[in-house]
N, C-alpha and C positions, 0 to 999 in steps of 0.2 A: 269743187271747192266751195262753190257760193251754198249749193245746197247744204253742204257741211256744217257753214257759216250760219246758213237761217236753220237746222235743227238746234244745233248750239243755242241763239237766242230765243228760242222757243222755251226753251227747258229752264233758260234762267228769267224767262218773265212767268213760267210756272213756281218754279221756284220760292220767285219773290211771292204771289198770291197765296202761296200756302201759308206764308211764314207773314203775312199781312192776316190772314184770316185767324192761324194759332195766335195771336198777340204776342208782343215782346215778352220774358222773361220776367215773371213776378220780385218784385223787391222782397228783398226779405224785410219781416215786421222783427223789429229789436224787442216789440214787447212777446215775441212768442219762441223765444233763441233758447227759454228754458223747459219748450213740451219735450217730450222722453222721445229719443229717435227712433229710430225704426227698432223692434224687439227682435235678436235671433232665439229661436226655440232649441231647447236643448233638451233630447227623451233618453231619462235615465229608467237601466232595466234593473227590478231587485228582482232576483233570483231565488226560489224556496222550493222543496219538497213540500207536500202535505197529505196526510191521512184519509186520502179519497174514500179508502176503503180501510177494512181491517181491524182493531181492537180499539184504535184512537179516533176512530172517525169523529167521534160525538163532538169530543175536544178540541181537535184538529179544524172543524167544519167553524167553530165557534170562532177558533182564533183567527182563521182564514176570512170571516166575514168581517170581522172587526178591523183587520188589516185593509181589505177592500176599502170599507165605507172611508178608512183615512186617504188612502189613495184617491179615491174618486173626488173626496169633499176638495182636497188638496188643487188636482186637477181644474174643477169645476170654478174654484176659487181663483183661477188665472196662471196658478205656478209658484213655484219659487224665485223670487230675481235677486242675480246676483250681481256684485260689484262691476261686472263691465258691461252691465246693461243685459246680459241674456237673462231667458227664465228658461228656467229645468221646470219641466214637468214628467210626469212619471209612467211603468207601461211594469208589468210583470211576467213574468216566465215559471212556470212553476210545473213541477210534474208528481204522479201519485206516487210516493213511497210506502204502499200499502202497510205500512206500520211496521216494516221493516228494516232494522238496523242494516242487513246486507245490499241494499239495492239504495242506502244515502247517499254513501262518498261516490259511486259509480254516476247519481243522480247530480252530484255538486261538483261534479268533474264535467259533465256535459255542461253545465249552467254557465262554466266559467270559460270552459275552450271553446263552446261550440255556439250556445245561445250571448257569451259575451254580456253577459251580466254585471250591472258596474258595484254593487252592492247586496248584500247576500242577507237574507233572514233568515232564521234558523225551522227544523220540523218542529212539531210539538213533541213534547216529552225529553228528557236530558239525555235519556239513549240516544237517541235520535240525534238532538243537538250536541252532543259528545262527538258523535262521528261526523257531521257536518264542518265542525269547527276549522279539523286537525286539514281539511280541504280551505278553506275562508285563511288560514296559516300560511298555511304553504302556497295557492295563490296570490298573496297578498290582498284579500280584498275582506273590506269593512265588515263584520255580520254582528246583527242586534239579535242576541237570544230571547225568546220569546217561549211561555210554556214549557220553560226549561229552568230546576231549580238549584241541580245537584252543585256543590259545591267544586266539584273535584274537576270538572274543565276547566276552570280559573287559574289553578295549581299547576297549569303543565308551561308554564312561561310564552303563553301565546299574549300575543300584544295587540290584535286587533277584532276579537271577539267580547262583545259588550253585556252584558246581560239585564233584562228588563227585572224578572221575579224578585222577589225576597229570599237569599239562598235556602236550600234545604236544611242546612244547621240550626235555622232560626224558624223553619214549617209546622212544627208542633208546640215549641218550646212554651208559647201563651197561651196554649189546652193546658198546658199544667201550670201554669200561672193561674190562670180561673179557676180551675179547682183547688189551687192553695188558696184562694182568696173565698172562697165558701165552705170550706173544709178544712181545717187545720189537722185534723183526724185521720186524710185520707192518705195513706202510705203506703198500697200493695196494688202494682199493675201488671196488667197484660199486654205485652206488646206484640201484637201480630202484622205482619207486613208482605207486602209482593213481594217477590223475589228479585226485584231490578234495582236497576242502578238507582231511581229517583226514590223509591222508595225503601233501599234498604239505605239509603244515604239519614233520609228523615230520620227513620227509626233507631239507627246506631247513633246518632247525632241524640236522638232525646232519651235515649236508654244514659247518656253518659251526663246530660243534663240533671236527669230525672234521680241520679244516685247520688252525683254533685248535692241534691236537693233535701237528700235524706230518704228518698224512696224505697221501697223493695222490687224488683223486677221478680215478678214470679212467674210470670211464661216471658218467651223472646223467641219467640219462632215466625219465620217465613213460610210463604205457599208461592206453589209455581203458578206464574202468567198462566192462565188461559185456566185456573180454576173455575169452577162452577160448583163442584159439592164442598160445603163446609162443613158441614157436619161432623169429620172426622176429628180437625183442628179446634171445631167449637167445644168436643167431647172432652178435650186436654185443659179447659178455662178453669182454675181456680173458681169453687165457687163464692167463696170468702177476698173477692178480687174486689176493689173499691170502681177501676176503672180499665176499659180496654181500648186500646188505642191504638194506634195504625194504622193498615189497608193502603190503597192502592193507587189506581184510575175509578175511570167511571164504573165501567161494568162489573167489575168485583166486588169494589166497596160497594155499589148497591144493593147485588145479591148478598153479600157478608151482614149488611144490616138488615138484611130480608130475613137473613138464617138464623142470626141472633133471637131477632121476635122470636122467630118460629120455636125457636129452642129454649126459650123462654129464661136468656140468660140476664141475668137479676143486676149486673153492674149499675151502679149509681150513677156514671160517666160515662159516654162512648165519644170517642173523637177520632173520624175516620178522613183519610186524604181525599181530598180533588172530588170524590162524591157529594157530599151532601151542598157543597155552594151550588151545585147545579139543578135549575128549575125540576129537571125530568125525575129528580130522586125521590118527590115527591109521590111519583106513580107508584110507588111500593107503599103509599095509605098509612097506616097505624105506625107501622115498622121504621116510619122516620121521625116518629114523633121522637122529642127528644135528644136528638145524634146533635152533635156540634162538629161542625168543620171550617177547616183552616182557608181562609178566600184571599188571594191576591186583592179584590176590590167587590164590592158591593155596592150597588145603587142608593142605594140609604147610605152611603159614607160622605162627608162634605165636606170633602178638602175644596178651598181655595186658589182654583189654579193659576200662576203666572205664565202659564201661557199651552196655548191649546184651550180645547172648548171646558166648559161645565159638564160636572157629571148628566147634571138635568138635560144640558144641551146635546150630550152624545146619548142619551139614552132616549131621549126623541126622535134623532136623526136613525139609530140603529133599527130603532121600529117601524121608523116606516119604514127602511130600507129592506127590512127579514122577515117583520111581522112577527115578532116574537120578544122578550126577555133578555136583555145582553148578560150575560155570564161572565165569570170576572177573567175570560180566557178570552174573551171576545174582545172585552176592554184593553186583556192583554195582547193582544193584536194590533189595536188602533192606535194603543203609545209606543209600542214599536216603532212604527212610522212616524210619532212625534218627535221620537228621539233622535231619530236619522233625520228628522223636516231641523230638529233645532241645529243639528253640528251644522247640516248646510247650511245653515242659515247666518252662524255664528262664525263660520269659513269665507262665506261671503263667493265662495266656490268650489270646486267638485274636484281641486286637488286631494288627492289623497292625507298628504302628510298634513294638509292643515285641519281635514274633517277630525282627523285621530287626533289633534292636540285638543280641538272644540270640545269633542266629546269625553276625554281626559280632564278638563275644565266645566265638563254640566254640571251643575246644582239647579234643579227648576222642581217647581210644582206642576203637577198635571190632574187632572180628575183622577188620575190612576193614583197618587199620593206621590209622595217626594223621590227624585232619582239623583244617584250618584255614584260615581262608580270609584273603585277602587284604583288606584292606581301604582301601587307598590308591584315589584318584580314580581313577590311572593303569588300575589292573587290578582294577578289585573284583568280588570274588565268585572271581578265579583260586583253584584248590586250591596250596596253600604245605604241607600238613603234610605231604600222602602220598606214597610213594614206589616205586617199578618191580622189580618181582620178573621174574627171569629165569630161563624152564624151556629142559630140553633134553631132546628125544626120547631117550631113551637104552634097554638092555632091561636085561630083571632078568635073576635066576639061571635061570629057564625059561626065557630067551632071549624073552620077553613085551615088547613095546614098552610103555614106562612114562616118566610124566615125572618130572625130578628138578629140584630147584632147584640152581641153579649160581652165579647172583648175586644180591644181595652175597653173600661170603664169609659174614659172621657167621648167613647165611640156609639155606646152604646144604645139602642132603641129598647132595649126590657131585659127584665132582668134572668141570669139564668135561672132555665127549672134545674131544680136540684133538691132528690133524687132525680134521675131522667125515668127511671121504672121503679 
């Protein structure tokens, strides 16, 4: 028992010495009751396909970088914090949809059951984000379309599919604005197009623009994906045609204005899709002189932004991050994640139903140019604020192929050549 008695007081004059040597219990300071408590971290996963390989890589590779740099700048920058003190920050999931429509929904079905993705972005191309969506629906989860323009996703009464682009109804329509504004004359086109969704969307959209306008359509024909020889289609051009217009992705419209030179087809106007914004189109030399095409964004465009960086600011940060050129797919990547940074932000949390009414509610400027989305039964989620920049191959004072904006006027760095041949 005594021994019992002296372990006992051993342990409680140990005791006391510890709790003599840690000090008593700091006061709290009334002047510091207002520092930020401790932060819980919260990692939100956005989920996408992208164009590893296959006919969209070029495009695909662009938007996916541009998406990155927002992610990481976002991350890097501390998070997002939300109203009960946590900060989201963010992690991605993505797998190669080799530019195939058949292997999306099987790809955005894993994203959602399996990788548990809280938020979804879409593939490049509206094939692509067509069949992504009808999955982002049916699981109920958010997705911000990106590189995607067709109008006809909007149209199926899905309610939480968002889209970034300027629709495909409105992708060509200021190519024949600019040439009604330096030609009053010009009234017989050719319309030639890919055979997809994105681009037979464009082209039936400015075939019915263009006759609204007074025009003549005198060719209106498509080519199948994965063309390479033109020659057959370029043999069918009126040669009394003022202007040909259409085409595709990247790799065809290149070759198409490759085959054009080569074929020595005389149109006063070319204005081809998604090809000529892109730096690499340049590689085909003479053959681009001249071409105008339709750009989601351009580096020389100076919008204003209320919020997110400067175009000046993302295009420094892009370069060094790529070492290269942002393209306006790249750009269109990084306001994707602006648009999903603003609804959280303006949710103040990572419920669902409130991110969807935020985003129902966006009007902002971004270096990308103004966003807003539709919200009517009819078309919801269609993009209503932004609007189509048009470049033209043109050279500088070294005779250096360079592009210039030419539409709209108030946009403009030079003015358009016209003839183009």
């Amino acid at each position: 028992m005594n021994r019992t008695l002296s372990t006992l007081m051993s342990m409680l004059v140990l005791a006391s010495l510890l709790l003599t040597a840690c000090g008593a219990p700091a006061a709290v300071d009334p002047a510091k009751t207002n520092e930020a408590p401790n932060v819980v971290g919260k990692t939100v996963v956005i989920g996408f396909t992208a164009s590893l390989t296959g006919k969209l890589n070029v495009e695909s590779t662009r938007q996916n970088n541009g998406f990155k740099l927002w992610m990481d700048q976002v991350n890097a920058a501390g998070g997002i914090k939300l109203t009960d003190g946590s900060v989201v920050k963010f992690a991605s999931k993505f797998y190669d949809d080799e530019s195939k429509t058949d292997r999306v929904q099987e790809l955005y079905t894993k994203l959602v059951t399996e990788d548990k993705a809280d938020f979804l972005l879409s593939p490049y191309s509206s094939g692509l984000a067509d069949a992504s969506a009808v999955i982002a629906e049916q699981y109920g989860k958010i997705m911000i379309t990106t590189g995607a323009a067709s109008d006809g996703t909007y149209k199926k009464g899905y309610t939480l599919v968002y889209q970034a682009y300027t629709p495909a109804s409105r992708y060509l329509t200021g190519a024949l604005d600019a040439l009604a504004n330096v030609d009053g004359n010009a009234k017989k086109l050719a319309v030639i197009h890919e055979n997809d969704k994105f681009s037979s969307d464009v082209a039936t959209a400015l075939k019915s623009y263009a006759e609204n306008k007074g025009y003549q359509i005198a060719m209106f024909e498509g080519y199948d994906t994965g063309t390479t020889d033109f020659a057959p289609i370029i043999n069918k051009i009126p040669a009394d045609v003022d202007a040909v217009m259409g085409g595709g992705h990247f790799a065809d419209g290149q070759q198409f204005a490759k085959a054009m030179s080569e074929k020595g087809v005389k149109a006063k106007f070319i204005s081809l899709l998604v090809a000529p914004p892109e730096p690499k189109f340049a590689e085909i030399g003479a053959a681009a002189l001249g071409v105008v095409g339709p750009s989601q964004w351009e580096p020389s465009a100076a919008f204003k932004p209320d919020f997110g960086p400067t175009g000046a600011d993302f295009i420094t940060a892009y370069k060094t991050a790529f070492n290269e050129e942002p393209s306006y797919h790249a750009a269109g990547g990084y306001v994707a994640g602006l648009i999903l940074q603003k609804a959280i932000e303006m949710a103040g949390s990572l419920d669902m139903a409130a991110i969807k009414t935020a985003l129902d509610a966006t009007v902002m400027i971004t270096f990308f140019g103004p966003i807003k989305f539709d919200t009517s039964a009819e078309a919801h989620g269609l993009q209503t604020g932004h609007e189509m920049i048009f470049i033209q191959w043109q050279k500088d004072a070294s005779g250096a192929l360079i592009k210039q904006v030419i539409w709209p006027l108030a946009g403009k760095s030079a003015d358009l050549i016209y003839p183009a041949r």
